[in-house]
Each structure stands twice: as C-alpha cells, then as structure tokens.
C-alpha positions as CSV (number, residue, x, y, z in Angstrom):
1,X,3.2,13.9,6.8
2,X,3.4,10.7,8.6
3,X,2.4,7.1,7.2
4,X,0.5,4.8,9.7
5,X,0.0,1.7,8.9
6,X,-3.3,-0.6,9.9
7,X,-1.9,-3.7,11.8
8,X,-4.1,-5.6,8.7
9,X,-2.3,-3.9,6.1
10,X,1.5,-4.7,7.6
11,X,0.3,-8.5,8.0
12,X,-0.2,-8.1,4.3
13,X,3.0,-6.1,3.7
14,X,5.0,-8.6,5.2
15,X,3.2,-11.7,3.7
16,X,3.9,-10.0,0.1
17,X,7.2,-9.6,1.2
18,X,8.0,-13.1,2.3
19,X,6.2,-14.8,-0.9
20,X,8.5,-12.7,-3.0
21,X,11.7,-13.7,-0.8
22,X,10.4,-17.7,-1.2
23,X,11.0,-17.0,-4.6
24,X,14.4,-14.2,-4.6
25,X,15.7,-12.2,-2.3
26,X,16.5,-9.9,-4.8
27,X,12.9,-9.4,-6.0
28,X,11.8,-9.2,-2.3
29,X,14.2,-6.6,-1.8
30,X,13.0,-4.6,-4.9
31,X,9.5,-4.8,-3.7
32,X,10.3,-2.9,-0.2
33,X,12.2,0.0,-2.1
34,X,8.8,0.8,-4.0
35,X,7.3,0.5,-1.3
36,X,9.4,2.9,0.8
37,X,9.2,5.1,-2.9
38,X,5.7,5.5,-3.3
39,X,5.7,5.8,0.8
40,X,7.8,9.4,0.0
41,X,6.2,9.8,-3.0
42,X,2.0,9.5,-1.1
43,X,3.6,11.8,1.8
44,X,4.7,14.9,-1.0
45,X,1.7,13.9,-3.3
46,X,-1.0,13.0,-1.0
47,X,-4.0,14.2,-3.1
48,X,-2.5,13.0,-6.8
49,X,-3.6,9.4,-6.5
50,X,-7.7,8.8,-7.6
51,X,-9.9,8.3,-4.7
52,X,-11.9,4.8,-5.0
53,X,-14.2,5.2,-2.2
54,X,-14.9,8.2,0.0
55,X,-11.4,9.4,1.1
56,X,-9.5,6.6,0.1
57,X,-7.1,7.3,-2.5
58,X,-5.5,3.8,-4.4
59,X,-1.6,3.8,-5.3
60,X,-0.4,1.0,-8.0
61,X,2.9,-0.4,-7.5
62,X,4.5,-0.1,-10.7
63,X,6.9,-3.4,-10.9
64,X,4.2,-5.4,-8.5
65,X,0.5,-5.9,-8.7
66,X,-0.6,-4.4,-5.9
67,X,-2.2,-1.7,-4.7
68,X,-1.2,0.8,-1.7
69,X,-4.7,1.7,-0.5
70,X,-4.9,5.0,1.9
71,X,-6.4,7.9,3.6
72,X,-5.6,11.2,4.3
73,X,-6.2,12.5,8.1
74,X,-4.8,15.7,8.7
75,X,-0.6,15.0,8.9
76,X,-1.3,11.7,8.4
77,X,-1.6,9.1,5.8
78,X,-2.9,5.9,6.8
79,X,-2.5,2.8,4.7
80,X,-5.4,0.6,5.1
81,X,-4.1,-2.1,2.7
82,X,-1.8,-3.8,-0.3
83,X,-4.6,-5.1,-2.1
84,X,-3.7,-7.4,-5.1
85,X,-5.0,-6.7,-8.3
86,X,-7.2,-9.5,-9.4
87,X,-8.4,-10.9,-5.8
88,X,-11.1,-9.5,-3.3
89,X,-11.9,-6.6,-4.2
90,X,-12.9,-4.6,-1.7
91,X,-12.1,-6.4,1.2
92,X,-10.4,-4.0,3.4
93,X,-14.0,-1.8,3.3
94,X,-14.1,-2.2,6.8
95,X,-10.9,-0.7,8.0
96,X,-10.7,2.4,9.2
C-alpha cells in the first residue's frame, strides 16, 4: 500500500510540526517518528482503525493529540487530515 497525502492535510502536517519545533526540536522530532509509525502501521493494518464517516477510518496519535484521518482506495491510503482533538470537528468533510 501506498500513503498519499491531500495537499490540506501536509499543510497541516507541517504546521504541527513546526509549532512543536518552536517549542523542542526534540519533541518535533518525536512527533514525525509516530507519524512515519502509524504511516507503516495504517499501510499493514488498513481496516483496524474505526471508520467515522463513510470510508474514512480515524488513527490517534498516541504521544500527540491528533488524529491521522484516512481512506482506503484500492493500494492506496489517502490521508485527508491531522485533525486535533478538541478543535473543528469535522472540518476536513469536504476533502476527498
């Protein structure tokens, strides 16, 4: 399987990413190694994660609060957003 990302969803990856390095480089650096872990872990496991809306299937960082929001499409996974936990929910509804 394959991971695509929507062009929304790496603005907000890398937004996450440089708040957490305004604060340590170190915790910035932990974030993108779960990231790249439940990445692996979505491409072997695509169906274990609850779907929340049609096909879409929500992923929790474990050390972060966020949410790795995706879709399956044949080899593909598609990440349609890092949604935090506590803000807009449902926001990325539109992405496809």
């Amino acid at each position: 399987m394959r991971i695509i990302i929507h062009n929304e969803a790496q603005a907000e990856l890398q937004s996450i990413y440089i708040y957490y390095k305004s604060i340590s480089i170190l915790i910035a650096n932990k974030f993108k190694e779960e990231v790249k872990s439940k990445y692996q872990f979505i491409t072997e496991n695509p169906k274990i994660y609850p779907t929340i809306s049609q096909d879409i299937r929500k992923c929790n960082l474990d050390n972060y609060p966020y949410s790795i929001l995706y879709s399956e499409n044949g080899n593909n996974i598609k990440v349609l957003a890092f949604a935090h936990f506590k803000r807009k929910p449902n926001y990325w509804k539109n992405r496809k």
